[in-house]
C-alpha positions, 0 to 999 in steps of 0.5 A: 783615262785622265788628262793633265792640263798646264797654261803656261804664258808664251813668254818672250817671244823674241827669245823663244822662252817657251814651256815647259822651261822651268823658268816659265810660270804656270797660270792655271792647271788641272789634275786628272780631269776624267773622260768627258767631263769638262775642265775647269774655265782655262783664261788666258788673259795675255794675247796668247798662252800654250796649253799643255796635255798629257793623257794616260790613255789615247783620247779625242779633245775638244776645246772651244771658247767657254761661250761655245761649250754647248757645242763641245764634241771630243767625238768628232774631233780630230786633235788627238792626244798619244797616250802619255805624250806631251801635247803643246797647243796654242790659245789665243786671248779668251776663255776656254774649255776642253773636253775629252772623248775615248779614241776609237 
């Protein structure tokens, strides 16, 4: 049950230039990232980025501060993920983390 995972920079945001517009670039990214396994460290170093998901299956997803990873729970989450939907979240400045959890 892999998930997708895109950082995309806000853009202009007294225009609305938002993902996944063509014109907006991608600043990290992450292929198939299995069930609970950690991402890759997601740094979003401009005042704010969206992160996008796309999961083949329907999954629970955790994200945290990479210095609260210890913490990562995607069990008792409530942010879920549709199968094959695209989710767009927003995260602020900092480094990130994410894990996933099967939904039941």
């Amino acid at each position: 049950m892999p998930v997708d995972i895109s950082l995309h920079p806000i853009g202009n945001p007294m225009y609305g230039n938002l993902p996944p517009a063509p014109s907006v670039p991608l600043l990290e990214g992450q292929s198939g990232l299995a069930e609970g396994v950690d991402s890759n460290v997601l740094n979003v170093t401009t005042p704010a980025a969206t992160l996008v998901l796309v999961a083949t299956a329907k999954l629970r997803v955790d994200i945290r501060l990479n210095s609260e990873a210890a913490s990562l729970n995607p069990g008792a989450s409530s942010q879920v993920l549709g199968a094959n939907e695209r989710v767009m979240l927003s995260l602020p400045k900092g480094d990130w983390i994410l894990r996933t959890a099967a939904y039941v």
